[in-house]
Every structure is written in C-alpha cells, then in structure tokens.
C-alpha positions as CSV (number, residue, x, y, z in Angstrom):
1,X,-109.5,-98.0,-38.0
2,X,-111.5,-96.3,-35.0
3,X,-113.2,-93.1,-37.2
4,X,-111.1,-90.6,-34.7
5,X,-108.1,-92.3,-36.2
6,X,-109.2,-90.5,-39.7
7,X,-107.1,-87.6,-40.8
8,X,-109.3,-84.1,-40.5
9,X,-111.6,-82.8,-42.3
10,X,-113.3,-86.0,-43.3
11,X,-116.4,-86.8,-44.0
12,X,-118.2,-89.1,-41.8
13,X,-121.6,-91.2,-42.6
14,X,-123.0,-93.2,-39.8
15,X,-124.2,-96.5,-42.2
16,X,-126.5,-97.7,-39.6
17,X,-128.2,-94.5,-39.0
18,X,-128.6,-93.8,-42.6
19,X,-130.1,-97.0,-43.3
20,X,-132.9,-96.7,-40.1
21,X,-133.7,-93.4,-42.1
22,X,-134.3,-94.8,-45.4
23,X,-136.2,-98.0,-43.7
24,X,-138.6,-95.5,-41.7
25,X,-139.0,-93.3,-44.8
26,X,-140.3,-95.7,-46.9
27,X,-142.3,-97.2,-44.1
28,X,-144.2,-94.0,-43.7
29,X,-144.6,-93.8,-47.8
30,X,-145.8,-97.2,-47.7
31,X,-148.2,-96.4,-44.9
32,X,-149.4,-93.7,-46.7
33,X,-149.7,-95.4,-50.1
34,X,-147.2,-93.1,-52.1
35,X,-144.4,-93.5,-54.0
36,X,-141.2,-92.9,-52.4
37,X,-138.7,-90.9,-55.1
38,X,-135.2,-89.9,-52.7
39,X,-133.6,-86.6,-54.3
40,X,-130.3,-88.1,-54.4
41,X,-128.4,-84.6,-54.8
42,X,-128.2,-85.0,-50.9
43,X,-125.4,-87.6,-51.2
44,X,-124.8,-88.6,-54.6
45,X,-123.6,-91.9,-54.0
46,X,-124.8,-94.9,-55.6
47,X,-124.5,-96.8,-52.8
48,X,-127.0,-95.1,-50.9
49,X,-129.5,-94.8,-54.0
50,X,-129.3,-98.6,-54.6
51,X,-129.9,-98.9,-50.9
52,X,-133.1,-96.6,-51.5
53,X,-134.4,-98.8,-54.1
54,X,-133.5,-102.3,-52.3
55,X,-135.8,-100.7,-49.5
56,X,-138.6,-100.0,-51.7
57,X,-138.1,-96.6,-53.2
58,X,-139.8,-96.3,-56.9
59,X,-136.8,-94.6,-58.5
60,X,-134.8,-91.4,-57.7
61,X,-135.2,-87.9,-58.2
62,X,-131.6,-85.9,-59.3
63,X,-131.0,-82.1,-60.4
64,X,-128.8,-82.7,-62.9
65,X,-128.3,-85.1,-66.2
66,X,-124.7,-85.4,-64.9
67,X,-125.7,-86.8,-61.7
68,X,-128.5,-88.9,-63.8
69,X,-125.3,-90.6,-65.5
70,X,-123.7,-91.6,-62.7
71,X,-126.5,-93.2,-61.2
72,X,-127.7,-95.1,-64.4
73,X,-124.1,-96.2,-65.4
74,X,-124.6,-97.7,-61.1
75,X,-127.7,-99.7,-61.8
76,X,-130.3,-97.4,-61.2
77,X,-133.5,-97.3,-63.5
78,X,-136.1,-95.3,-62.8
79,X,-135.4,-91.4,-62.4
80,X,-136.7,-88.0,-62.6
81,X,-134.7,-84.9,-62.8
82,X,-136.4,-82.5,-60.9
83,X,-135.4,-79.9,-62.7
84,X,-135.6,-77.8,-65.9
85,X,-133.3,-79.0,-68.8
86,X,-131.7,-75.9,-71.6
87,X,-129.8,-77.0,-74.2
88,X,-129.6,-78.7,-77.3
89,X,-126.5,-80.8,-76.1
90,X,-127.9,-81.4,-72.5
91,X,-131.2,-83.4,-74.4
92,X,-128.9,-85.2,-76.8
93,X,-127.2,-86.4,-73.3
94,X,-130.9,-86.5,-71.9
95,X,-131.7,-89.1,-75.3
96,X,-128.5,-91.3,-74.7
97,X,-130.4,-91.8,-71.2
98,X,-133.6,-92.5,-72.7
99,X,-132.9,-95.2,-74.6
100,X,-131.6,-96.9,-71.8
101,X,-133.6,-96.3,-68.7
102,X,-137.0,-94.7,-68.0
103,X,-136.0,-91.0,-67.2
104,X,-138.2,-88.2,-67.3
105,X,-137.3,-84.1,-66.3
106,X,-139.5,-81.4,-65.4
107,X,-140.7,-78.6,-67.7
108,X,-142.1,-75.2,-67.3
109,X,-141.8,-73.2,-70.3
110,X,-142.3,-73.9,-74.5
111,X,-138.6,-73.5,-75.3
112,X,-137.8,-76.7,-73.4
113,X,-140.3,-78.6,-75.7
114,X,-139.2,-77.2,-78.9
115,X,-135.6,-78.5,-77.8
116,X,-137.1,-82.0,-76.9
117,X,-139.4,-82.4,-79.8
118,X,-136.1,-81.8,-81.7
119,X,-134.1,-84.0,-80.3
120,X,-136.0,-86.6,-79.5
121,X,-137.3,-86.8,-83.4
122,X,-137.0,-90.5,-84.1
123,X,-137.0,-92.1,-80.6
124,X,-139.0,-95.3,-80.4
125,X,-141.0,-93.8,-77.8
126,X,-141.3,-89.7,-76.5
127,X,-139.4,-88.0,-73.2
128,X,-142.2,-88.1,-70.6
129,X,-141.9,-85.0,-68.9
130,X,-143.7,-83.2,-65.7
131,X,-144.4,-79.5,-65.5
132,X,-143.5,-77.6,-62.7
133,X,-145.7,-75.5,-60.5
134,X,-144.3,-72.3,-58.4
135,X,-146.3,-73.0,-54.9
136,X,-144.5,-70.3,-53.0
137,X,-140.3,-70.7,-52.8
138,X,-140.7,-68.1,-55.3
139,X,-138.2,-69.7,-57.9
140,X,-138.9,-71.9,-61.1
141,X,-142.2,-73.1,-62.1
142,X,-145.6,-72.5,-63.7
143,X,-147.6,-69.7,-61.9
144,X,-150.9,-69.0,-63.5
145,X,-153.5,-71.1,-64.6
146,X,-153.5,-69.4,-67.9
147,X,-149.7,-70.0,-67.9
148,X,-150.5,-73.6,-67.6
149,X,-153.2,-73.7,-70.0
150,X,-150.8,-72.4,-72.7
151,X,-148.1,-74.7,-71.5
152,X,-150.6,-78.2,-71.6
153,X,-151.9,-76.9,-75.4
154,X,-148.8,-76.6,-76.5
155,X,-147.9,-79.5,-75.4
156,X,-150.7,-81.4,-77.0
157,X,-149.1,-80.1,-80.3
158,X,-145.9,-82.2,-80.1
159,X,-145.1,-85.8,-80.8
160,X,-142.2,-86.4,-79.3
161,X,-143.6,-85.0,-75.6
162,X,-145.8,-87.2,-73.6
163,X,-146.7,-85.2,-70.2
164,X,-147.6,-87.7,-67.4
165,X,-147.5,-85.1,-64.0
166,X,-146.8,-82.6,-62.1
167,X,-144.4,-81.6,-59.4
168,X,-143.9,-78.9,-56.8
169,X,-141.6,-78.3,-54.1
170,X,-142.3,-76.3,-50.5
171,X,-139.0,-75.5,-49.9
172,X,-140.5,-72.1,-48.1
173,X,-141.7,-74.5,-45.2
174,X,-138.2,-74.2,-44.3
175,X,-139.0,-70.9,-43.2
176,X,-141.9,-71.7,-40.9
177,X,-141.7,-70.2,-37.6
178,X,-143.3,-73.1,-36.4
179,X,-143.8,-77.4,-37.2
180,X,-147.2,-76.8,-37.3
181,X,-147.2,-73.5,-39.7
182,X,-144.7,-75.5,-41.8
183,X,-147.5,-78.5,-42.3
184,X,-150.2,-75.8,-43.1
185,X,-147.8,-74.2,-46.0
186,X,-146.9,-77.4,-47.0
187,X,-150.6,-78.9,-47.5
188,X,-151.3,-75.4,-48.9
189,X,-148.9,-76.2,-51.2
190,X,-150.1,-79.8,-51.8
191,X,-153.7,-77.9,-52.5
192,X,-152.6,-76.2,-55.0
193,X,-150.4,-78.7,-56.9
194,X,-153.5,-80.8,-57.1
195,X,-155.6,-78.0,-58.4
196,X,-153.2,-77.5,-61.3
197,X,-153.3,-81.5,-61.6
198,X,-157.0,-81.2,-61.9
199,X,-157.0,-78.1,-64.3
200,X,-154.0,-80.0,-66.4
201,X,-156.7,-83.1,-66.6
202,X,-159.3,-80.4,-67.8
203,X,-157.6,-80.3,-71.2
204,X,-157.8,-83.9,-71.5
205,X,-154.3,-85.1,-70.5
206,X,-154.7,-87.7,-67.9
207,X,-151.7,-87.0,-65.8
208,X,-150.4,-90.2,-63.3
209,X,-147.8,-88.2,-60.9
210,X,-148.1,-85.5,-58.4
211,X,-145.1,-85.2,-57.2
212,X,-144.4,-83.1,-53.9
213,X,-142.2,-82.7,-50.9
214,X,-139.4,-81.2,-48.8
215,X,-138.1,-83.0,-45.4
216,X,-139.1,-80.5,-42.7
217,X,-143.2,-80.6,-44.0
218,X,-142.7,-84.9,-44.6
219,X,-141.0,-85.3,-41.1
220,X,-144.0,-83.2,-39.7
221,X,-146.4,-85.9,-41.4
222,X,-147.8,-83.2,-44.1
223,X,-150.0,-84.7,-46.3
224,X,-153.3,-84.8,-48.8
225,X,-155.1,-87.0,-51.0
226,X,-154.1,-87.4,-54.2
227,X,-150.7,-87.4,-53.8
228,X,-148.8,-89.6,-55.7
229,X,-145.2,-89.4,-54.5
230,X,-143.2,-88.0,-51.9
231,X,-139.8,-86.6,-53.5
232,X,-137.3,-85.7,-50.7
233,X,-133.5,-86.2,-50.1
234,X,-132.4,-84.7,-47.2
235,X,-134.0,-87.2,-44.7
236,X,-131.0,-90.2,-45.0
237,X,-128.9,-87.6,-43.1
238,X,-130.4,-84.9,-42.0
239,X,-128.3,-82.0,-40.5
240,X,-128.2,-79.0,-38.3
241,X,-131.3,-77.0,-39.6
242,X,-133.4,-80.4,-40.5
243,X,-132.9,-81.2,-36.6
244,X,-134.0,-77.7,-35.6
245,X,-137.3,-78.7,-37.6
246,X,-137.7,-81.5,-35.6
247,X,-135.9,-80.7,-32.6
248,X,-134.1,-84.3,-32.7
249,X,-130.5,-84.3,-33.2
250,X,-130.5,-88.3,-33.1
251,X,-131.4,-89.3,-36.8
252,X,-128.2,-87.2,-37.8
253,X,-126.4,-90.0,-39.9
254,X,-123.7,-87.4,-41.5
255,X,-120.8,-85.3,-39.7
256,X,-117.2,-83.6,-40.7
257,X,-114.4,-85.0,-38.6
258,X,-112.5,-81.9,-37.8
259,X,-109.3,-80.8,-35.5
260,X,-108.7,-78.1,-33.0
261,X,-105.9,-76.3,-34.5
262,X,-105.7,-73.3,-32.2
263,X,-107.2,-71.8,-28.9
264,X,-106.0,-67.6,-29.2
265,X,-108.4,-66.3,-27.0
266,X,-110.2,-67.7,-23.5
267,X,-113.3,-68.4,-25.6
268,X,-112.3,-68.6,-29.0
269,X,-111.7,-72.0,-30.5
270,X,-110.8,-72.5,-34.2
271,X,-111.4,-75.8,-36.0
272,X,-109.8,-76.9,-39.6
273,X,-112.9,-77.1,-41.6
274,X,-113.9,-73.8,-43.1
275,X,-115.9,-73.3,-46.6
276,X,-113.6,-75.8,-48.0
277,X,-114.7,-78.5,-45.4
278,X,-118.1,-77.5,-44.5
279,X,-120.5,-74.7,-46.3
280,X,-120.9,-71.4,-45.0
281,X,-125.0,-71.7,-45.3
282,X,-126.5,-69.6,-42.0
283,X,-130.1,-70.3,-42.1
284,X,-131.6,-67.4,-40.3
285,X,-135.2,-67.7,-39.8
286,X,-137.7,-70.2,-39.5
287,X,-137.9,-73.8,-38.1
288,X,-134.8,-74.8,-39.8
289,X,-132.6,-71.8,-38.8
290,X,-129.4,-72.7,-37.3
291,X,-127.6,-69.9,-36.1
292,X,-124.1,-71.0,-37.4
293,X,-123.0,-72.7,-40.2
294,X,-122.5,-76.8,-38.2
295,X,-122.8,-77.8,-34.5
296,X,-120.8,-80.0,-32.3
297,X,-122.5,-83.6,-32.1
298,X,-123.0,-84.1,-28.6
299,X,-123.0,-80.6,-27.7
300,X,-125.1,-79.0,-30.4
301,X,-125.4,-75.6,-28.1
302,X,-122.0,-75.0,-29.8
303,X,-121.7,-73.8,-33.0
304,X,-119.1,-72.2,-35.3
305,X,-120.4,-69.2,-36.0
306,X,-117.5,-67.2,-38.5
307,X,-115.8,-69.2,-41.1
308,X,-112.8,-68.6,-43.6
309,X,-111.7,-70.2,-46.4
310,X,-109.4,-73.0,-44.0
311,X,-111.1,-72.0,-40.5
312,X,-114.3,-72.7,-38.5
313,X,-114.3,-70.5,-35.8
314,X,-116.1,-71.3,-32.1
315,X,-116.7,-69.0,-29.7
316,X,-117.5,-71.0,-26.0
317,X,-115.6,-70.7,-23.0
318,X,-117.0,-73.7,-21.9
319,X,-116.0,-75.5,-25.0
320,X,-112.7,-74.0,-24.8
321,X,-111.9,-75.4,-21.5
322,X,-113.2,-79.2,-22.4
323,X,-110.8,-79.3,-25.6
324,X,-106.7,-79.2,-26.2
325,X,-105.3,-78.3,-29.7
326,X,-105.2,-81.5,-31.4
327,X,-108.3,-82.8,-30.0
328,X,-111.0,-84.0,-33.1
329,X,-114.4,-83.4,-32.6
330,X,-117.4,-83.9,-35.4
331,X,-119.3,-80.8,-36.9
332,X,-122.8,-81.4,-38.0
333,X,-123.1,-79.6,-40.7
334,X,-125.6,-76.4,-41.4
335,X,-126.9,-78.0,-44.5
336,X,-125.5,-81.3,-45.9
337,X,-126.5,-81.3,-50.3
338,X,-123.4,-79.1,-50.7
339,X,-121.5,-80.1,-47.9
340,X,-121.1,-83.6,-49.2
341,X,-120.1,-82.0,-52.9
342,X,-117.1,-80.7,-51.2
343,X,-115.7,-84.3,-50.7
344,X,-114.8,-87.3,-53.2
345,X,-115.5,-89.9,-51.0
346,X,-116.5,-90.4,-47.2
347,X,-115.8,-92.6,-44.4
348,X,-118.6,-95.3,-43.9
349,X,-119.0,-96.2,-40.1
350,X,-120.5,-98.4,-37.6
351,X,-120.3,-98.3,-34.0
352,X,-117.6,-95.7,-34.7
353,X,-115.5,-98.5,-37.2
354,X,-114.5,-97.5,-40.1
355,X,-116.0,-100.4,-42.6
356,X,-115.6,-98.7,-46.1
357,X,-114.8,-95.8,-48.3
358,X,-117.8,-94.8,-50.5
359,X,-116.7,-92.7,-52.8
360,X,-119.0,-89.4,-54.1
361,X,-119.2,-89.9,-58.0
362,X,-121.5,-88.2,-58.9
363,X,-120.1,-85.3,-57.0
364,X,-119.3,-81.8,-58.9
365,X,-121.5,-83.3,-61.7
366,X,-123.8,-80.1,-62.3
367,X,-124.2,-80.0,-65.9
C-alpha cells in the first residue's frame, strides 16, 4: 500500500527519517561525551525506544510509571522517569519495576521520600532517585539553595533512598526570540544545574548524573562541562514549532494523513483532522511559535489556523485553488508528544510504502 492509499486521519512516521535522527543524535552525544537518555513520551513506541538503545542511547527517560511498564515489559532496561512520583500505590508499581530493571524517578519534595522509604522497606537494594531543579519554565522543581539543603539532609536520613543526580529541563528556551538567546538560556540553565550539583556534593553526596535538555537549545548545540546526559525526545520527529527553531522543515519524520472534506468559501479549506486527529497547541511566541496548530508538508506557509472537534480549518486562496474535496494531503503537526497519544498505532513508511503498523502501547498510559 502507497501511504496516500491510507484511510484519513492516520498517522504517518517516515522510518528512514526517524532513524537518521536518532543516528545523528547520538552522534552528537557521542561527540560530546554524554549520555544520550531519549524522553520517549514523544512516541511511546517500543519500537522506536529499542531503536534508541541499538544506536547507542544509555536508557530512556518517560513521565509516567505507566509508560515505564510498557517499555520494560518491551525489553528496555535502563530508565528514568523524569518526573515526580505521589502515591503510595504508584511506588508499590514503582517497586514491581525495581526489582526488575534499574529505574530511577525524580524528587523534589520530603513527602516523596517518606512514601519511598516506606515502600521500598525490604528491597535488596534502595530507589535511586534525582532531585529536580526549577531553572526557569517556572513549574516543578527545587528553587533555593536552602530548599536543596533541606531536601539532600533529609535525604541523608533515609535508607531506602540513594540520591545519585540531578536534573533540569529549559523548556522556557522554547520561548526564545532567537536560536542564539535560546543557547544563552539554555547554558544559563546548564550553569545553574551544575551549581546545585556542586552545592548537593557540598553535603557529601557524590552525585554521578546531571541530567539536562530540551530539543530547540540541543539542536542549537547548547552545552557545558559537566554535563552528564542529554535527556530530549522530541528530536526523532520533530514538528511544526521544533522546525521553526531550526528553520528546517526536512528532519520532520512525523505527519497526520488528512482529507479535504469541503471548500465553502473561495479561501477557506476544511480538512478531517481537528482536536481529535491533531492537537489544538498554538505556540505563540518565541523560536518555536507556529502560528497554527500543523502545517502542510511541502507547503508549510499553510497552516490550519481554527480547529473543531472533527475540523481543521485552512484559510489560502492559493491552497484552495491547488486542491479538490477528496484530495489527501499530510499536516505536520504543531507539537507531536500529544499528537501521537491521540492514535493507537501509526503507519510506518519508506519511500512513501507502507512497511508496518507500529502500534502506540504505551499510549494513554498517564498514571
């Protein structure tokens, strides 16, 4: 099957450009030195994790335990969720894992270790776990050096809690108005996660990992000594406002095969993928701001800029004229993580062949 044959929306990855974006990932890690740790929320497919790993990658990053599952249960055995874990059942979960696989999860407050040093009561050996530092997305993390103090004491209190790094993430670089201001926030950012590295080593824990990163500041070669790993997803198939960063629509590997279902007006073309086939996510500002919510590959001046629940929604007169109802055209999507959630499986393609289904399992998995 030829991929315009697929019935619309479907979703669309390009398995040789994926896999030149993984190579030339790891081949800048490498070059650097680091650790390459792919967030694997972008596409939560084993597949493509394996792949990561064959290539060189020193485990995975997820977000959530039930995307950790899916991965482990796949053959994957090194991961990190990047992320802070509540719950008495979630580490019970976390401890199944443990005993299996080397997992660790990120911290930043004490009622997360009182849960693990709970739980984990008994283990043969304790959750390793890295402490988050806020560095300016203004969302979870430590944000004081006194915060952090406390936080490593405590901490040193506990048997069943071994803290081996650190991690951050500049996901405000995204807001940039430039490549080169988003570099300069990023190795800000880097600055200051090694500070805290430093000032956690101060209280005598020898921390291993500093683990940093977001795709637009890695893509524009941000980077300091004494980083340990790079941690970034979004790079196997970039999208609409990771091009913008770069301005390089080429390394897109990911796109929604959509339908012209109606042409009302002399401008106004409406496609079949609304929120339900691509997210409504507008970035508007900054190097990764797309001004619509997906772009059509080969023509990425054109973008859908109103969506409905069943609708994308075009307005180009010149588009108009080019395509008939029925015609299919693919949508690069605004931002791909939550796109992909929106499908069980996708199309896998090469030279626009359909070779396999790869099916989306750890999709929806957010608890």
């Amino acid at each position: 099957m030829q991929k315009m044959q697929l019935d619309t929306p479907s979703l669309i990855i390009d398995l040789d450009q994926a896999e030149k974006n993984i190579i030339q990932m790891q081949q800048y890690a490498d070059r650097l030195g680091v650790d390459l740790r792919p967030h694997t929320k972008t596409h939560k497919m084993p597949y493509f994790a394996l792949k990561q790993v064959e290539a060189g990658a020193a485990g995975i990053a997820v977000a959530k335990i039930g995307e950790a599952e899916v991965m482990m249960q796949s053959g994957i055995r090194d991961i990190f969720i990047a992320n802070e874990i509540v719950g008495i059942e979630k580490y019970e979960r976390l401890r199944r894992i443990h005993e299996k696989i080397q997992v660790r999860c990120g911290i930043d407050n004490t009622t997360q270790i009182d849960q693990i040093e709970q739980v984990f009561a008994g283990c043969a050996r304790p959750l390793e776990v890295l402490v988050e530092l806020e560095v300016g997305e203004v969302r979870s993390g430590i944000n004081t050096e006194e915060q952090m103090a406390d936080l490593v004491e405590y901490i040193k209190t506990k048997n069943n809690v071994k803290l081996v790094g650190i991690f951050s993430h500049e996901g405000h670089s995204y807001k940039a108005a430039t490549p080169q201001q988003a570099k300069e926030l990023a190795e800000e950012s880097y600055a200051r996660t090694l500070h805290f590295a430093d000032l956690i080593r101060s209280h005598g824990v020898e921390i291993s990992i500093v683990s940093v990163g977001a795709t637009p500041s890695v893509n524009n070669q941000a980077y300091m000594k004494g980083i340990t790993e790079l941690r970034i997803g979004t790079y196997i198939f970039m999208d609409m406002g990771q091009s913008k960063a770069i301005n390089d629509y080429s390394r897109c590997a990911a796109t929604v095969l959509a339908t012209v279902i109606s042409k009302p007006t002399a401008e106004r073309v409406v496609l079949d993928t609304g929120a339900k086939a691509l997210v409504p996510q507008n970035r508007a500002a900054g190097i990764c701001a797309t001004g619509g919510y997906g772009c059509v590959k080969g023509a990425e001046h054109v973008v859908i800029s109103n969506m409905f629940d069943e609708h994308g929604v075009i307005e180009n007169r010149e588009f108009h004229d080019k395509v008939n109802v029925g015609d299919k055209v693919e949508i690069i999507p605004s931002h791909i993580c939550p796109t992909v959630n929106l499908y069980d499986e996708a199309a896998g393609v090469s030279a626009d062949e359909v070779l396999m289904t790869l099916p989306i399992l750890a999709r929806g998995r957010t608890k």
